[in-house]
C-alpha positions in Angstrom: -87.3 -19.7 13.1 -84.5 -17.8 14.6 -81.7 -17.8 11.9 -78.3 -18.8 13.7 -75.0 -16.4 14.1 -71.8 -17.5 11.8 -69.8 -17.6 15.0 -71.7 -20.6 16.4 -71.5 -22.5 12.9 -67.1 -21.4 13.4 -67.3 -22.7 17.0 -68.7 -26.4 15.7 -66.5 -26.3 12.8 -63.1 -25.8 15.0 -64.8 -28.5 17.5 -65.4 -30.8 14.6 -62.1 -30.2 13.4 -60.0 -30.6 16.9 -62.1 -33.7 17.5 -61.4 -35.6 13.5 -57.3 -34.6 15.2 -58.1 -36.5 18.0 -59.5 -39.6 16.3 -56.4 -39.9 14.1 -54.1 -39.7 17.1 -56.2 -42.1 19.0 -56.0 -44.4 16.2 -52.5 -45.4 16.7 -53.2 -46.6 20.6 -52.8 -50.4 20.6 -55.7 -51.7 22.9 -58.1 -52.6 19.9 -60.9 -52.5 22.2 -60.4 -49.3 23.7 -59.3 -47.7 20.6 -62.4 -48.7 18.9 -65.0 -47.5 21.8 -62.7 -43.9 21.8 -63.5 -43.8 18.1 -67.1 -45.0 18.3 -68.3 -42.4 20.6 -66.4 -39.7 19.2 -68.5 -40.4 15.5 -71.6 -40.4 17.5 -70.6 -36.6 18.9 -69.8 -35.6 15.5 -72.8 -37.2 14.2 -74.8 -35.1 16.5 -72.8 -31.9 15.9 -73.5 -32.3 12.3 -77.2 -32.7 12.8 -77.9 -30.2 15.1 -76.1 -27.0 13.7 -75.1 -27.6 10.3 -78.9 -29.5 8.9 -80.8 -27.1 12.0 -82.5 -29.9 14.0 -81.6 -28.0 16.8 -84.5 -25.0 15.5 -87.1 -28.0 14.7 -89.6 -29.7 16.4 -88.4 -30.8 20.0 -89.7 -34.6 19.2 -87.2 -34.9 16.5 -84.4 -33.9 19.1 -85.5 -36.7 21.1 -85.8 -39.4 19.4 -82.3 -38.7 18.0 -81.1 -38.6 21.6 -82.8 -41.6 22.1 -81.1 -43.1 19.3 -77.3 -42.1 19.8 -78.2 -43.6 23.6 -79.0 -46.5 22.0 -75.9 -47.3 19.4 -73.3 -46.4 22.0 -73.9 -49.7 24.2 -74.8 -51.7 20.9 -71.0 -50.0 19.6 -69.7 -51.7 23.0 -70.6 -54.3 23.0 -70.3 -55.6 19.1 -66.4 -53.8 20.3 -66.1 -56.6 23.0 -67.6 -59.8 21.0 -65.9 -59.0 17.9 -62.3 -60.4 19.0 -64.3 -63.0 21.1 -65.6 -64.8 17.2 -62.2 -63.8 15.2 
């Protein structure tokens, strides 16, 4: 396993970083439901930052990749949609 260069681990954490700055700026847009899918979305990039570099999924086994990908293409919609309904049943 091919151990990974400290520049690559600065690049995520400055992406990581710029992104957490855009999710507190687009916290104070008004549209509730647009505000909410921005921020969803953006968590599930971060999520998959996180696990790829910083606890190496990237280096392991390809299945795991997939079925991870699988997985954040599967809670995106589900974020939508619970987004959508929520104000529907309040």
């Amino acid at each position: 396993m091919e151990t990974p260069k400290r520049s690559n681990y600065l690049i995520v954490f400055i992406i990581l970083m710029v992104s957490t700055l855009t999710e507190t700026l687009v916290s104070y847009l008004h549209p509730e439901a647009i505000k909410i899918s921005l921020l969803a979305v953006m968590a599930v990039l971060k999520v998959a930052l996180v696990l790829l570099f910083f606890m190496h999924l990237r280096h392991n086994s390809k299945i795991f990749s997939y079925l991870f990908i699988a997985g954040c293409i599967l809670v995106i919609p589900l974020i939508l949609v619970i987004t959508i309904v929520m104000p529907m049943i309040a």
